[in-house]
C-alpha positions as CSV (number, residue, x, y, z in Angstrom):
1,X,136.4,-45.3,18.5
2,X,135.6,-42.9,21.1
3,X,133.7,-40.3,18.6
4,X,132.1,-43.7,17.5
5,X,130.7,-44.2,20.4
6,X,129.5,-40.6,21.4
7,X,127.1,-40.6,18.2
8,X,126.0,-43.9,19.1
9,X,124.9,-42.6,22.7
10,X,123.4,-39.0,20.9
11,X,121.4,-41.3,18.7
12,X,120.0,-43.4,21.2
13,X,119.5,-40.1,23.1
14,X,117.4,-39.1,20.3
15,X,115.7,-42.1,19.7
16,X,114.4,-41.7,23.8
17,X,113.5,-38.2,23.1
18,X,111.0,-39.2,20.1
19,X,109.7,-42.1,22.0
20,X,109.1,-40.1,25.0
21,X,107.7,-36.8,23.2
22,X,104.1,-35.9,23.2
23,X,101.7,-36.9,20.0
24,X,99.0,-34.6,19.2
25,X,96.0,-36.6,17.8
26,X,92.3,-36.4,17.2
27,X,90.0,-39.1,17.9
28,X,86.9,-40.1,16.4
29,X,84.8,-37.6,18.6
30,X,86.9,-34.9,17.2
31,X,88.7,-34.4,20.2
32,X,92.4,-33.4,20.4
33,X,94.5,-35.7,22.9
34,X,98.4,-35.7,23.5
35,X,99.6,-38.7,24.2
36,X,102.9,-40.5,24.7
37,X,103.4,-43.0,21.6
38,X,103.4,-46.2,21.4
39,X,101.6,-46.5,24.6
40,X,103.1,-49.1,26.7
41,X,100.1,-49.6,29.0
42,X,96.4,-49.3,27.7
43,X,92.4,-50.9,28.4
44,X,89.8,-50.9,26.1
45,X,85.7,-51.4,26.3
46,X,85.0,-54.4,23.8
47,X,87.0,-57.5,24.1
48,X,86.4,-57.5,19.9
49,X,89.1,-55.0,19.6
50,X,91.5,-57.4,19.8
51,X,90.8,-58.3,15.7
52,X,92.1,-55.3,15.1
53,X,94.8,-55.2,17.8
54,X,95.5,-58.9,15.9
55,X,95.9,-57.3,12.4
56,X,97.8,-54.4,13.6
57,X,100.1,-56.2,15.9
58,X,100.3,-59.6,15.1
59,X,103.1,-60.4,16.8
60,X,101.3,-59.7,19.8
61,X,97.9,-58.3,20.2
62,X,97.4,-57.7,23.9
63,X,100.8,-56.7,24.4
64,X,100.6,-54.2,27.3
65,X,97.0,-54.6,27.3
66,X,95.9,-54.4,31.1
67,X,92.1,-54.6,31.0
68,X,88.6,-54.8,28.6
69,X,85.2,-54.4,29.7
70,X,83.9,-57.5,28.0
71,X,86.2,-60.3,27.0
72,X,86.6,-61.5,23.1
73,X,84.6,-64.9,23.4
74,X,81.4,-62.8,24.0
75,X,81.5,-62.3,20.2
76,X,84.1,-64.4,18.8
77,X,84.7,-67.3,20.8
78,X,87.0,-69.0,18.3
79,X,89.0,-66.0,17.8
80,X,89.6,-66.2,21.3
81,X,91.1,-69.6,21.5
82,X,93.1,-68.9,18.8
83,X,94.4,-66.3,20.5
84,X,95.0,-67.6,23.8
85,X,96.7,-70.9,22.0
86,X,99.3,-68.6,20.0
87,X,99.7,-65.7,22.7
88,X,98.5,-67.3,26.3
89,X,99.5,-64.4,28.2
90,X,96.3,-62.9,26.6
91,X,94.4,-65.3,28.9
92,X,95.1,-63.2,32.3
93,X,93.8,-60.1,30.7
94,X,91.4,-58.4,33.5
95,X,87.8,-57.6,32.7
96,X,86.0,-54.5,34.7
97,X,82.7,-55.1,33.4
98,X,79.8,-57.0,32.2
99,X,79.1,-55.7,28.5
100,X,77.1,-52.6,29.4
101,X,78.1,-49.4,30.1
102,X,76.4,-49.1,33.4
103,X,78.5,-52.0,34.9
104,X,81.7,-49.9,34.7
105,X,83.2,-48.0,37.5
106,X,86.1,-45.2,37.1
107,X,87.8,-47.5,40.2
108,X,88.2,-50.3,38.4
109,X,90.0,-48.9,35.2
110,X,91.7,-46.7,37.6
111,X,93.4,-49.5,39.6
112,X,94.9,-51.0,36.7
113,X,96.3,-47.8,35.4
114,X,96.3,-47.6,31.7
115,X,98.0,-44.3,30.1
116,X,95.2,-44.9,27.7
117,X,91.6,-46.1,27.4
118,X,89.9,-47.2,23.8
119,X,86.5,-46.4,24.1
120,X,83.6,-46.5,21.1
121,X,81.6,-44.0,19.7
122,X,78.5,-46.4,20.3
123,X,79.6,-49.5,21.7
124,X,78.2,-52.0,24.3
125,X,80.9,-49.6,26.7
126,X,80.9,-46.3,27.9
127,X,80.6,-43.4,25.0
128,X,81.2,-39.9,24.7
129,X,77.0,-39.4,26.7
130,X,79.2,-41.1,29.8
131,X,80.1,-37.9,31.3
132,X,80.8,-38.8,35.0
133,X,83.0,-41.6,33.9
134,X,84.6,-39.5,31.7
135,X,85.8,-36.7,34.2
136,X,87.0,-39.4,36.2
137,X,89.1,-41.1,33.8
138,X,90.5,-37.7,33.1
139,X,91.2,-36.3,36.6
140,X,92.8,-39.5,37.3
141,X,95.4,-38.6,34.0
142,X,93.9,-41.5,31.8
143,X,93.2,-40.9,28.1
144,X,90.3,-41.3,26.3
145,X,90.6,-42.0,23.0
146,X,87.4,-43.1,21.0
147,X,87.3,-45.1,17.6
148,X,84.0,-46.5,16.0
149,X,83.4,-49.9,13.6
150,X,79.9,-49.6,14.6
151,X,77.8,-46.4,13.9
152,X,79.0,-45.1,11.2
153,X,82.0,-47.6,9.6
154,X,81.7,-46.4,6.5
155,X,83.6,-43.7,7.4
156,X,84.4,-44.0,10.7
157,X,86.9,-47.5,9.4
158,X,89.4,-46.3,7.8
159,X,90.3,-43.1,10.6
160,X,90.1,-45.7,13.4
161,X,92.4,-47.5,11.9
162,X,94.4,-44.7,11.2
163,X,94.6,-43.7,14.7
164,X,95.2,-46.7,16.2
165,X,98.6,-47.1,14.4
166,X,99.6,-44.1,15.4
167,X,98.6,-44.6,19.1
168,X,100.7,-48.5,19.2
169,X,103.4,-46.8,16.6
170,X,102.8,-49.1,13.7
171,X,101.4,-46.2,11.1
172,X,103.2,-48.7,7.9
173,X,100.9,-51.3,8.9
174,X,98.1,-49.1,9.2
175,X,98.3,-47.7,6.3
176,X,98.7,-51.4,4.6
177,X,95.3,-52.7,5.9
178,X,93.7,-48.7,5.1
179,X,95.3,-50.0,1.3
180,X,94.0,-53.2,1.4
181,X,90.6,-51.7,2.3
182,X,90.5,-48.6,-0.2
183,X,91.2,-50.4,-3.1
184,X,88.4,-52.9,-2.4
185,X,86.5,-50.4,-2.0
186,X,87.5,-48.1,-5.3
187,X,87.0,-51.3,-7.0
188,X,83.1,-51.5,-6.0
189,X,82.7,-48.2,-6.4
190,X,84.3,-47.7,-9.6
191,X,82.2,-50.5,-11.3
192,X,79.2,-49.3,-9.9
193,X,79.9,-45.6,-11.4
194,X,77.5,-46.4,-14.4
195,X,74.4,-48.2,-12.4
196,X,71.2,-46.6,-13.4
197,X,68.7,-48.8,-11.8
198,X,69.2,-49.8,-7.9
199,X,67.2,-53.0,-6.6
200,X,65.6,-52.9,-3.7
201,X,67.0,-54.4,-0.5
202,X,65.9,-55.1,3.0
203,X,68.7,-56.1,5.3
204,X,67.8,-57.3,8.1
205,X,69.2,-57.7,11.9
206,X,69.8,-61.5,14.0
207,X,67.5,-63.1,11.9
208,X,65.7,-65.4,13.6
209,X,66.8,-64.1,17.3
210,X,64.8,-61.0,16.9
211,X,61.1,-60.8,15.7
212,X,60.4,-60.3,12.5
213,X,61.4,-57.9,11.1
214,X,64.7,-55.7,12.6
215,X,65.7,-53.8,9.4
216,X,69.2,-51.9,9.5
217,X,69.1,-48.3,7.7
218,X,70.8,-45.0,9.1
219,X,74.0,-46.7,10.4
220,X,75.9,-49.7,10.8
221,X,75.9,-51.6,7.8
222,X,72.9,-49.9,6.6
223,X,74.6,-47.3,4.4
224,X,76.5,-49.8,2.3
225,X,73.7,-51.6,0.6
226,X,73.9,-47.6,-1.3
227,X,77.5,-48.0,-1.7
228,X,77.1,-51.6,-3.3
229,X,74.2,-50.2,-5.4
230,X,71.2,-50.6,-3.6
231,X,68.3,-49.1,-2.5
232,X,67.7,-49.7,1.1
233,X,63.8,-50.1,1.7
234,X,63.8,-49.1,5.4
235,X,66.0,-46.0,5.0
236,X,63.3,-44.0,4.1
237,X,60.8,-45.6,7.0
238,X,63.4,-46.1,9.9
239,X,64.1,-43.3,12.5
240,X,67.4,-44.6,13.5
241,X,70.2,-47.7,12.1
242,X,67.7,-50.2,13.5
243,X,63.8,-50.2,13.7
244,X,61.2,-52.7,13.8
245,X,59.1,-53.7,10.8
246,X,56.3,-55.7,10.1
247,X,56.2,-58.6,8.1
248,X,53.1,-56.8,5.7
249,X,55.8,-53.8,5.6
250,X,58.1,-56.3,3.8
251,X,55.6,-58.4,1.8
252,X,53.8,-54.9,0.4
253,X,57.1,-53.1,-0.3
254,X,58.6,-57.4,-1.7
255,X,62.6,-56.3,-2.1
256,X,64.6,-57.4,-4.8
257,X,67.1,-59.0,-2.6
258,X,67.0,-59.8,1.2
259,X,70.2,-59.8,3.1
260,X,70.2,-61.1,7.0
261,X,72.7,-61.0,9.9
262,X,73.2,-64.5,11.2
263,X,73.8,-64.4,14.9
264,X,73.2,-68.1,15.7
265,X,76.2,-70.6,16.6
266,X,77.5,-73.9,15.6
267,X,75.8,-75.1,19.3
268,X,72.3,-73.3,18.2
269,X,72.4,-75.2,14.7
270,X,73.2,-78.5,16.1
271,X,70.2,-78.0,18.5
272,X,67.7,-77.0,15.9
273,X,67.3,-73.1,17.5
274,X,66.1,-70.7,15.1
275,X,68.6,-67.9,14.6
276,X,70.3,-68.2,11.1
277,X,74.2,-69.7,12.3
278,X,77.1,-68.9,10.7
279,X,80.7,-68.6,12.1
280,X,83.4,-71.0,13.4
281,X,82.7,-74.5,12.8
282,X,80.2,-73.9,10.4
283,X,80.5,-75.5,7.2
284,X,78.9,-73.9,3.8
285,X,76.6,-76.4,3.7
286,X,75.4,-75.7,7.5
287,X,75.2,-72.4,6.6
288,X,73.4,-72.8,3.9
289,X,70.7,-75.0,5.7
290,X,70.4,-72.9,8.8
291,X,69.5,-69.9,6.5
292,X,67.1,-72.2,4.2
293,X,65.0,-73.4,7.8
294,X,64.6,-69.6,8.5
295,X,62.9,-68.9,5.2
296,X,61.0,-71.4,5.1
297,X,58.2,-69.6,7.0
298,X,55.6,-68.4,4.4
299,X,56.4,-64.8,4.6
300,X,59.1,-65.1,3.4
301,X,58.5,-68.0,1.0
302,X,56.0,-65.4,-1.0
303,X,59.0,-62.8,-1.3
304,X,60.6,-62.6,-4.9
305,X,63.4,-62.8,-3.2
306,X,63.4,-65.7,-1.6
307,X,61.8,-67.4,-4.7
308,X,64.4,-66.1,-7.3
309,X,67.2,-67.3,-4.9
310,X,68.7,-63.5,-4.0
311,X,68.3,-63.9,-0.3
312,X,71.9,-64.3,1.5
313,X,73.2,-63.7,4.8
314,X,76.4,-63.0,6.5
315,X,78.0,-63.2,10.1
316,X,76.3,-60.3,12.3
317,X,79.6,-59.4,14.4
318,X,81.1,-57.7,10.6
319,X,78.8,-55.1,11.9
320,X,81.0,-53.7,14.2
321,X,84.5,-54.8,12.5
322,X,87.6,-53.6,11.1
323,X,86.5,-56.2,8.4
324,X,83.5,-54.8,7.1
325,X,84.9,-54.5,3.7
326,X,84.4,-58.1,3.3
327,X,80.5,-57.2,3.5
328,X,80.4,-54.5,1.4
329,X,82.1,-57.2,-1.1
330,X,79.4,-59.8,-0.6
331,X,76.3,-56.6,-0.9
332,X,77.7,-55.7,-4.5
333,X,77.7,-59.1,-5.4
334,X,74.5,-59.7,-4.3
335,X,73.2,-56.7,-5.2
336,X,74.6,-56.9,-8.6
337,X,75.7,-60.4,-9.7
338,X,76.2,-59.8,-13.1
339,X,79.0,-57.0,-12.1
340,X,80.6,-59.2,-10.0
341,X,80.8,-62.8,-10.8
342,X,84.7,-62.6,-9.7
343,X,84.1,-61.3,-6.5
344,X,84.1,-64.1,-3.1
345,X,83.6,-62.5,0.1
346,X,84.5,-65.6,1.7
347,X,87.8,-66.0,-0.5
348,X,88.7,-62.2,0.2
349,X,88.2,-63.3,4.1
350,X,90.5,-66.0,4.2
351,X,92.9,-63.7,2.1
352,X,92.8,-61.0,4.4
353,X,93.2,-63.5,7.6
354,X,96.3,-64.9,5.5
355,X,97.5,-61.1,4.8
356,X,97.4,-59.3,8.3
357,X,96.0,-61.7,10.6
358,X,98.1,-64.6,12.8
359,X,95.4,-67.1,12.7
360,X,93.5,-68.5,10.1
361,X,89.6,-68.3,9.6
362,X,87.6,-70.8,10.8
363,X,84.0,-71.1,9.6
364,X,81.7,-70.5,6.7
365,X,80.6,-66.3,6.8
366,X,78.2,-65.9,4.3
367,X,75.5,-67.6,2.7
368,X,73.1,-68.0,-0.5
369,X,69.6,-69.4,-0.3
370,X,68.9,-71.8,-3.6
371,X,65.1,-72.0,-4.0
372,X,65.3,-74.9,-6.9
373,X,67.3,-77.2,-3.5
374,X,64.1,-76.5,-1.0
């Protein structure tokens, strides 16, 4: 009994020792950070983290989360609720900022004392050009770690994902959603391996919120309409991920397929405002509509596009999501219907929400436009 109960005490000895020693990682700025893992106590920039601290932990997402910079409804109000109806301890998380960089002080992520602090490569938050905050952060013993589903996620995904599971000590479920997510991906690739000829795509950014037209190229989602077997018309004309193009720029160079980012919400459709809608509450039929009214102008009306029925858009916020595999889904089967007729980004949402996630999906998240219905 008693040599029982001396190897139960070493074990738990050496459990404590493991969960108290020092992990050596490196985060998406290529920087090398010990930290103690899982972290008990951590704040983050962007409240739309928490999808991925939902798929990662789902048993509880904000669980030792002790502050955000911008809170989840900002981008996902639904998510939110959802959250704060199935884990309302989520609701008294503290927010130090106002969705910008500039309205965040060291003090107030210093008061609430995280051992760590999530930050993005190019976020709405501080970055790695926020030096001053930085050094404060740092003399004050807080890590920095930074991720990215933003300026480069198609290969910036898959790492922060990675890392994250190693920071909250859940590296199996990590490295189920990086599964998930690679064989998608192999898939797309893999049929796409014998593609001679790419059409030509413009994708372009909050349509109907912006001017037209905001085209996406060198970053974000722009590199994926190659990877689903396109050939991005502003890629070769854009300075950046996002420039501004004129409407002649799009009717001379008349894309194969146009793909936009819907921004607008179930509020803005019901009150006839502009911005394609898409998201919780929205039905494929509102969806369907709200992109129709956009197109309607004659610009577009005179694009092949838009009068062989390959213009489509999708919810803007996959832009800077752990979920951007859904997209890359919906681009190859845009992009190349007759290659994927099985594929349903929508479907492959809801089973991904029903996978990894503790909520379920509510709203329509892409859309077709149907010239023979207008």
């Amino acid at each position: 009994m008693l040599k029982v109960l001396i190897g139960t005490i070493l074990a738990l000895s050496f459990i404590n020792v493991r969960a108290a020693s020092a992990l050596e990682i490196i985060d998406l700025a290529g920087r090398k950070i010990e930290i103690n893992a899982p972290v008990k106590s951590f704040g983050m920039s962007e409240g739309r983290y928490l999808t991925a601290l939902s798929m990662l932990r789902p048993d509880g997402p904000a669980k030792g989360l002790v502050g955000m910079m911008s809170p989840l409804r900002w981008t996902h109000p639904e998510l939110e609720k959802q959250l704060f109806d199935k884990f309302p301890e989520a609701m008294d998380i503290p927010v130090f900022g106002l969705n910008g960089a500039e309205s965040v002080s060291a003090e107030k992520i210093i008061d609430l004392q995280p051992e760590v602090i999530l930050l993005g490569l190019s976020d709405h938050g501080p970055n790695t050009k926020s030096a001053e905050l930085l050094k404060q952060l740092e003399a004050a013993g807080i890590k920095i770690v930074f991720i990215d589903f933003r300026l480069d996620p198609l290969n910036n995904t898959v790492p922060s994902i990675e890392l994250m599971g190693k920071i909250f000590g859940v590296e199996a479920r990590a490295q189920e959603y990086i599964d998930f997510y690679q064989k998608r991906f192999d898939l797309i690739r893999d049929r796409l391996s014998s593609v001679d000829k790419k059409p030509s795509v413009f994708l372009q950014v909050h349509a109907g919120r912006r001017e037209c037209c905001w085209g996406m190229a060198d970053g974000m989602l722009g590199p994926f309409v190659e990877v689903a077997g396109g050939k991005n018309i502003a890629d070769a004309v854009a300075p950046g991920p996002t420039a501004l193009h004129t409407s002649e720029f799009l009717l001379n160079e008349n894309p194969d397929v146009w793909i936009g980012t819907a921004s607008g919400t179930l509020a803005e459709f019901k009150s006839g405002a502009l911005p394609v809608a898409m998201g919780a509450g929205m039905t494929a039929e509102m969806a369907a509509q709200s992109l129709s009214g956009y197109l309607a102008a004659n610009e577009f009306q005179a694009m092949d596009a838009v009068r062989n029925s390959r213009a489509h858009s999708f919810w803007h916020n996959f832009y800077n999501s752990p979920f951007n595999i859904v997209v890359l889904e919906a681009f190859a089967k845009w992009i190349h219907p007759d290659r994927f007729q099985d594929l349903d980004p929508q479907q492959s949402l809801i089973d991904l929400y029903d996978k990894f996630m503790p909520f379920g999906v509510d709203g329509e998240y892409f859309a077709t436009y149907r010239h023979d219905a207008n």
